[in-house]
C-alpha positions in Angstrom: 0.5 -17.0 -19.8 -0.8 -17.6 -16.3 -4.0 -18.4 -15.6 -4.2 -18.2 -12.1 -3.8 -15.0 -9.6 -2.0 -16.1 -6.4 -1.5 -14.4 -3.0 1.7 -13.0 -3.2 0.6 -11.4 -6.5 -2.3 -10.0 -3.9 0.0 -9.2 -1.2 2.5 -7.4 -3.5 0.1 -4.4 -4.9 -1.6 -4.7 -1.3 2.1 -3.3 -0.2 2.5 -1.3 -2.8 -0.7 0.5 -2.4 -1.4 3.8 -0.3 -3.8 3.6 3.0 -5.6 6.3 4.8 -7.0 4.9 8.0 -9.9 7.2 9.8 -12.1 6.3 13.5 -15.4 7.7 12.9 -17.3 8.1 16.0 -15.0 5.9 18.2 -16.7 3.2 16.7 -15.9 2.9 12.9 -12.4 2.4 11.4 -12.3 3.1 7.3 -9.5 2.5 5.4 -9.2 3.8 2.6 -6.8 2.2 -0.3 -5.4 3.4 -3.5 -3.7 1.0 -5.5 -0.9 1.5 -7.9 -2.7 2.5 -10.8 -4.6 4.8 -9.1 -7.9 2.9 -8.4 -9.5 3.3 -5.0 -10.8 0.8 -2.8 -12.9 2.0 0.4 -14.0 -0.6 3.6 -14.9 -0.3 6.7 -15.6 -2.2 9.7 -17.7 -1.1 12.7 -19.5 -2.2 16.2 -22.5 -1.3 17.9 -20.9 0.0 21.6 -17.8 2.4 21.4 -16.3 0.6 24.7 -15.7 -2.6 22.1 -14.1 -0.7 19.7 -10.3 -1.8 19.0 -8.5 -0.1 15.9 -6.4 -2.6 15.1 -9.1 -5.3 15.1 -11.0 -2.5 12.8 -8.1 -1.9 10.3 -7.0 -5.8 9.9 -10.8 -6.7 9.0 -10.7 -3.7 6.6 -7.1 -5.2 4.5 -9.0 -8.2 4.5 -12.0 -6.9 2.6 -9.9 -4.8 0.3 -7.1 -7.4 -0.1 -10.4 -9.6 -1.0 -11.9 -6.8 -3.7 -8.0 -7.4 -5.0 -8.4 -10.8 -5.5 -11.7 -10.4 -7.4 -10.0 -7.5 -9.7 -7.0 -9.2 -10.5 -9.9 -12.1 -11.3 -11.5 -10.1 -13.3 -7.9 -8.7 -15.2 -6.5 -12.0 -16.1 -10.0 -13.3 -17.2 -9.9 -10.7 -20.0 -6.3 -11.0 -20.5 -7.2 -15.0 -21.1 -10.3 -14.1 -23.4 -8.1 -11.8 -25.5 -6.2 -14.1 -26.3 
């Protein structure tokens, strides 16, 4: 068995996973992710003046945090996978 989660495992159910993107007050993006089995991961990213606020900027710090909270729950997963053993 492995015992390591790697980034293309990451990026896979990052791909695989369904994303609603919102702008709340022209000045927050959310994203909102649900991943294959169902579980839903929520970020957001904001600034303080709407006339700095750039979506795409907004959404690609977002996939960052969630592909992050990915990392950890795979971590987490294969940890007790390993311990079950």
């Amino acid at each position: 068995m492995k015992n390591t989660v790697t980034q293309e495992q990451v990026d896979k159910i990052f791909a695989k996973s369904k994303k609603e993107v919102s702008i709340i007050f022209n000045k927050c993006t959310v994203v909102s992710c649900q991943l294959p089995n169902g579980f839903i991961i929520v970020e957001h990213s904001a600034c303080v003046d709407p006339q700095n606020y750039d979506y795409y900027m907004g959404a690609k710090i977002c996939e960052e945090r969630i592909k992050n909270q990915i990392w950890h729950l795979e971590g987490y997963r294969l940890q007790c996978e390993l311990y079950e053993q």
